[in-house]
C-alpha positions as CSV (number, residue, x, y, z in Angstrom):
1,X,-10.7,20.7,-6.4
2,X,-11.5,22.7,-3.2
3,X,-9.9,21.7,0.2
4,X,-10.3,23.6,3.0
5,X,-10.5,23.5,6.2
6,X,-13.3,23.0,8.6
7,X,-14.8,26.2,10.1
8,X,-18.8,26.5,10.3
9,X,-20.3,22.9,9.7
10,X,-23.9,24.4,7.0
11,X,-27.0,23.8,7.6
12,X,-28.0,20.4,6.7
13,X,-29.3,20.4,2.5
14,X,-32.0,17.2,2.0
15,X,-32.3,16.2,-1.6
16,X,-35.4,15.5,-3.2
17,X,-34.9,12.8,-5.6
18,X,-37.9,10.4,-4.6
19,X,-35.9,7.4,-3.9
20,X,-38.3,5.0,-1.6
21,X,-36.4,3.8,1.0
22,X,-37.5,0.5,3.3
23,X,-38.5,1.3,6.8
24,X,-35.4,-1.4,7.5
25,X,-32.5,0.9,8.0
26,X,-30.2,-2.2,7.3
27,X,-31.8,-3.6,3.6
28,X,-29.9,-3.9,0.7
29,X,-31.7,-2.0,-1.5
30,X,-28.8,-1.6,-4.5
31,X,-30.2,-4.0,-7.2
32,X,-27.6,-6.5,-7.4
33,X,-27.0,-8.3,-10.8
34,X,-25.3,-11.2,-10.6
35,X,-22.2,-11.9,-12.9
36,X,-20.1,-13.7,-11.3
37,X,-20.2,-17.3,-9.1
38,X,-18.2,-16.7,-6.1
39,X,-18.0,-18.8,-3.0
40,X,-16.5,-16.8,0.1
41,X,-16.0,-20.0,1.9
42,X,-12.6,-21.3,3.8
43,X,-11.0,-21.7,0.8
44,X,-11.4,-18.1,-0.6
45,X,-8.0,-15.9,-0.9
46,X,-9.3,-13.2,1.6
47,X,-6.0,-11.5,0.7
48,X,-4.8,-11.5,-2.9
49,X,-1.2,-11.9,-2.5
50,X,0.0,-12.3,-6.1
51,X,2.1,-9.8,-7.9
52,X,-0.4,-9.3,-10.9
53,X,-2.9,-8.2,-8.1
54,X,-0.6,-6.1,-6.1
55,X,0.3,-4.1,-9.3
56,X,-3.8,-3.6,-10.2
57,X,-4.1,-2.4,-6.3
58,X,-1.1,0.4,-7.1
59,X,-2.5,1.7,-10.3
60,X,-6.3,1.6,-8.8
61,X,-4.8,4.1,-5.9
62,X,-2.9,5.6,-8.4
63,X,-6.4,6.6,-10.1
64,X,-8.1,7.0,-7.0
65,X,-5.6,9.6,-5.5
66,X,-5.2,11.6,-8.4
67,X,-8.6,11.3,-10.5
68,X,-10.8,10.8,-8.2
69,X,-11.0,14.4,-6.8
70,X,-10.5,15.9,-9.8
71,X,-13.7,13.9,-11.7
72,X,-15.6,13.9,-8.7
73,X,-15.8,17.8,-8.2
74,X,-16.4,17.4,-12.3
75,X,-19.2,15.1,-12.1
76,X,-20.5,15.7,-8.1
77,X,-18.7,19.2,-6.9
78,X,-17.4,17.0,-4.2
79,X,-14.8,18.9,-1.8
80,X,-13.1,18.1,1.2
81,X,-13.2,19.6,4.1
82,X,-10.6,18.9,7.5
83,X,-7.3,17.4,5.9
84,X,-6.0,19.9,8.6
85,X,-6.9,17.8,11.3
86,X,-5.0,14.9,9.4
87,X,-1.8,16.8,9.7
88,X,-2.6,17.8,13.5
89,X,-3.0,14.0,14.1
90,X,-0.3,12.3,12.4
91,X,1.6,10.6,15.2
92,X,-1.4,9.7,16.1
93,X,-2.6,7.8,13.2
94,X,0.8,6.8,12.0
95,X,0.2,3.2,13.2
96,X,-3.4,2.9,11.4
97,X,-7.0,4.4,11.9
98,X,-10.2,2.7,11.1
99,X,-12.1,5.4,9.1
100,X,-16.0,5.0,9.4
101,X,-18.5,6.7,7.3
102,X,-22.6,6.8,6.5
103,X,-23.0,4.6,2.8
104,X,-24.8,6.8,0.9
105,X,-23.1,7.2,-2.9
106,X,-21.7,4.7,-5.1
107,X,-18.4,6.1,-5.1
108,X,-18.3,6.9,-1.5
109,X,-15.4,4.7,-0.7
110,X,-13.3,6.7,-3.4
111,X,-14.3,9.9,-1.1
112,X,-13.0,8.8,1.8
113,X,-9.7,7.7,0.4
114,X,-9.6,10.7,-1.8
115,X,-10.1,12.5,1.7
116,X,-7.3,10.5,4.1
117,X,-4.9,10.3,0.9
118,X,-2.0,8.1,0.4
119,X,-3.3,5.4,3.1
120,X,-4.3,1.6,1.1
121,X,-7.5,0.9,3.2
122,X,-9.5,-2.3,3.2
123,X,-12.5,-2.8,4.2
124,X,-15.4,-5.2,4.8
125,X,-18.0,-6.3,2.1
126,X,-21.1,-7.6,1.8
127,X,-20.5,-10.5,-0.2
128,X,-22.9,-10.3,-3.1
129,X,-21.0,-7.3,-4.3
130,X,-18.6,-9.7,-5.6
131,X,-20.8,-11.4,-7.9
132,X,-21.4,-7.9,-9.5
133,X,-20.4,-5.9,-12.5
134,X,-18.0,-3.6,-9.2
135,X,-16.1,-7.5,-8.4
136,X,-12.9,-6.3,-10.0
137,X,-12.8,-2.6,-8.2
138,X,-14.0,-3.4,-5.1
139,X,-11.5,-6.1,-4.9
140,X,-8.7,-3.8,-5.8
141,X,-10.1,-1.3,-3.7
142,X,-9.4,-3.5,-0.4
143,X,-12.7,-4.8,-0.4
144,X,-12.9,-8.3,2.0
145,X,-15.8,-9.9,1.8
146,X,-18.0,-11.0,4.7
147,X,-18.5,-15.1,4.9
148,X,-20.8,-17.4,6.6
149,X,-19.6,-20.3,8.6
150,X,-17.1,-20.4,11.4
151,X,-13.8,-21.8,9.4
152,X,-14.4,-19.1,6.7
153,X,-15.1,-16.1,9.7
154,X,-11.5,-17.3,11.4
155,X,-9.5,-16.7,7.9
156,X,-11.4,-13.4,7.5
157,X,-9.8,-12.3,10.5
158,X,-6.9,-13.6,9.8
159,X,-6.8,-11.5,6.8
160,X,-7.5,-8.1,8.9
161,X,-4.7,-9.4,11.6
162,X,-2.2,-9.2,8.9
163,X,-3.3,-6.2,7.1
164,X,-3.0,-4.4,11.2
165,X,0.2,-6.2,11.6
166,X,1.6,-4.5,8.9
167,X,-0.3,-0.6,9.4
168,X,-2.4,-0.5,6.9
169,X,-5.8,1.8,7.2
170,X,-9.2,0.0,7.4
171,X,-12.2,1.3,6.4
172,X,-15.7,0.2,7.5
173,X,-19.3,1.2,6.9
174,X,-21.2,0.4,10.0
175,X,-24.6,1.3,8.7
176,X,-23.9,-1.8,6.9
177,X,-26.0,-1.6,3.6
178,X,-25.5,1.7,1.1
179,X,-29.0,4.1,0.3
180,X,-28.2,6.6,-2.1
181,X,-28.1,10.2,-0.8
182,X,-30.3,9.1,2.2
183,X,-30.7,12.3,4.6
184,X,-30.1,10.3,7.8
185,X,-27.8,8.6,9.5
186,X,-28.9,5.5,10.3
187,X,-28.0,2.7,13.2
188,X,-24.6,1.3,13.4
189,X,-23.5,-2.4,13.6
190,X,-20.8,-2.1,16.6
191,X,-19.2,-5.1,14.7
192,X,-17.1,-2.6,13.7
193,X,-16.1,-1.3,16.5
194,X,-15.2,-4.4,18.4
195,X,-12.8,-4.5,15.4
196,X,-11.6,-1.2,16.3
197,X,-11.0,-2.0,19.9
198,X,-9.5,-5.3,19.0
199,X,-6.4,-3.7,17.1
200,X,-6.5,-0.8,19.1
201,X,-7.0,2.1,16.8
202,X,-8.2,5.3,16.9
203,X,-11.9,6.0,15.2
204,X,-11.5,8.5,12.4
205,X,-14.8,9.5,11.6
206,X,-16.0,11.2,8.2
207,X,-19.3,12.2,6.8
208,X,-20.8,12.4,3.0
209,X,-23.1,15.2,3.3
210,X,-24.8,17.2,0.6
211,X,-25.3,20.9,-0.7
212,X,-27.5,22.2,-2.6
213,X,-26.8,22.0,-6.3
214,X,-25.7,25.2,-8.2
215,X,-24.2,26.6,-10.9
216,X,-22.3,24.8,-12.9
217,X,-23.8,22.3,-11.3
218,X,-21.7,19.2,-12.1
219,X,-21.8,16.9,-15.3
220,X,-24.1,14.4,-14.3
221,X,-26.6,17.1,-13.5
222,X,-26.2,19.1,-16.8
223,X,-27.3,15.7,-18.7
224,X,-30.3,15.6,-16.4
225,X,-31.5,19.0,-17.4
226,X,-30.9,18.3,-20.7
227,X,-33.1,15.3,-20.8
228,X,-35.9,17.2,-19.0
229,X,-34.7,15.8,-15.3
230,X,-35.3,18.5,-13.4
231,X,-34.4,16.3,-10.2
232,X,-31.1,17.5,-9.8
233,X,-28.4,15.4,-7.9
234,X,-27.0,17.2,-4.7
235,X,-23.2,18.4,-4.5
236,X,-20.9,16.2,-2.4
237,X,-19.4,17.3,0.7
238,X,-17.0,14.6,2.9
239,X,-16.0,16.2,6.4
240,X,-13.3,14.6,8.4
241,X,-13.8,15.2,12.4
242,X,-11.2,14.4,15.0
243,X,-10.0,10.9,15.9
244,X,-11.7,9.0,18.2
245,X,-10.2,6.7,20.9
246,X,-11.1,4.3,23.2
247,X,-11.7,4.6,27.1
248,X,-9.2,2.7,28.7
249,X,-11.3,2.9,32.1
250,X,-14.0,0.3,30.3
251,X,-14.5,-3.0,29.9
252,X,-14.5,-4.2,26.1
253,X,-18.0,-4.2,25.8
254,X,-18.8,-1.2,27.4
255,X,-15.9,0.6,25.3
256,X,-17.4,-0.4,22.0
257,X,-20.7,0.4,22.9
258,X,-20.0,4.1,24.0
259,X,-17.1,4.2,21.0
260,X,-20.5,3.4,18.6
261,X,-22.6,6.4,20.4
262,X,-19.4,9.3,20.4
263,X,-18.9,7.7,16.7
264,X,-22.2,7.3,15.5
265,X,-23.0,11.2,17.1
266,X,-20.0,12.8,15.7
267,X,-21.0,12.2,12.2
268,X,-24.2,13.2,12.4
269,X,-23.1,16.4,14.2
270,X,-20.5,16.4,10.9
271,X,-23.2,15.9,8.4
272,X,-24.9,18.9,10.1
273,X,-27.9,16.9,11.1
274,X,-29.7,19.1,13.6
275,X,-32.5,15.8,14.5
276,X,-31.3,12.8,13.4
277,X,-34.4,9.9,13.5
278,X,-32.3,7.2,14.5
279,X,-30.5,6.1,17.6
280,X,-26.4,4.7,17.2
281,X,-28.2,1.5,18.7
282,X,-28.1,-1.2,15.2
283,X,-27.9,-4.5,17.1
């Protein structure tokens, strides 16, 4: 699978797949199909500390940092462009990072880690994803759902307090909702961000952008042309730009809010987005 580093940032390729997307920027528009009951309330294990878990969670990265490249440029012709600037940043980002990204592909959380390598993120979820079929994964993937109710908010952060006490990466998607191989990048929650600033991390962000699809075209667009789809699924790129850190010459809120705008810009600049429709502004 190709890694190289960044040089030229292409133009930006738009896919035509006629997907209708709502004029909300924020919907949920991935069909969910309930499976399971879950109830994220004050009593739900944010963090899954038992043994049986922690060995699911190794073997899951295990997959992801090995196989997930490899199938990925199979199935997508996703490559990785910028591990270089991982290497330049290390002492940097030795004490943790908050990765962001746009949500645009199903397996876009498998990118990023595929792209930062060897770091066990977690991240926020919307809490209906874990009364879906993705439960299991997304629960091994780090994925901590986000509750209702103020008893049930204080143990989530409880649960990101210890996973920052103890380094680990988080990951966070502050367009908040995914649209599959949308062109844009849309508005971002600064949730996030005051996260971000909370811990004190540095703002690595990354962004899923698309080429045009070509010979050989990827395995999941050969079975479209031989079914008569002649709507072909792009080829995946992810781009890692430079760290991002706070202002220390701010206030909190002021921090956040221009962290969101140098953020939200730098992916879209990453993404190769020449006129981007929306503004960083999501709340």
């Amino acid at each position: 699978m190709p890694v190289k580093k960044v040089a030229r940032i292409n133009e930006q390729y738009i896919p035509d797949l006629d997907i209708k997307y709502p004029e909300n920027p924020d919907d949920h528009i991935v069909d969910i199909k309930a499976v399971h009951d879950v109830n994220v309330d004050e009593k739900y294990p944010f963090l899954d500390k038992t043994f049986s878990f922690k060995i699911k969670r190794f073997l899951g990265y295990l997959v992801i940092f090995t196989l997930v490249p490899i199938v990925g440029f199979i199935r997508f012709g996703f490559k990785i462009e910028g591990r270089n600037i991982l290497r330049k940043h290390k002492k940097l980002l030795k004490d943790g990072a908050m990765t962001v990204s746009n949500h645009v592909q199903r397996w876009d959380f498998m990118f990023v880690q595929a792209a930062v390598r060897c770091h066990f993120s977690y991240f926020p979820v919307w809490k209906e994803q874990l009364k879906s079929t993705d439960a299991g994964a997304i629960r091994v993937a780090g994925g901590i759902p986000i509750p209702e109710g103020i008893h049930a908010i204080k143990n989530f952060n409880k649960a990101f307090d210890e996973i920052h006490a103890k380094k680990k990466w988080i990951h966070a998607f502050p367009e908040s909702s995914r649209f599959d191989y949308f062109p844009s990048i849309r508005p971002f929650k600064k949730g996030v961000f005051t996260m971000a600033f909370r811990y004190s991390l540095p703002v690595l962000p990354l962004a899923i952008s698309w080429r045009k699809p070509r010979f050989p075209y990827g395995f999941d667009n050969l079975l479209r042309l031989l079914s008569g789809n002649k709507k072909l699924l792009p080829m995946i790129t992810i781009r890692i730009g430079e760290p991002l850190q706070f202002d220390a010459d701010l206030d909190r809120k002021q921090a956040v809010l221009k962290m969101r705008k140098d953020c939200h810009e730098e992916i879209v600049r990453l993404a190769g987005i020449k006129a981007n429709p929306y503004t960083p502004e999501g709340d």
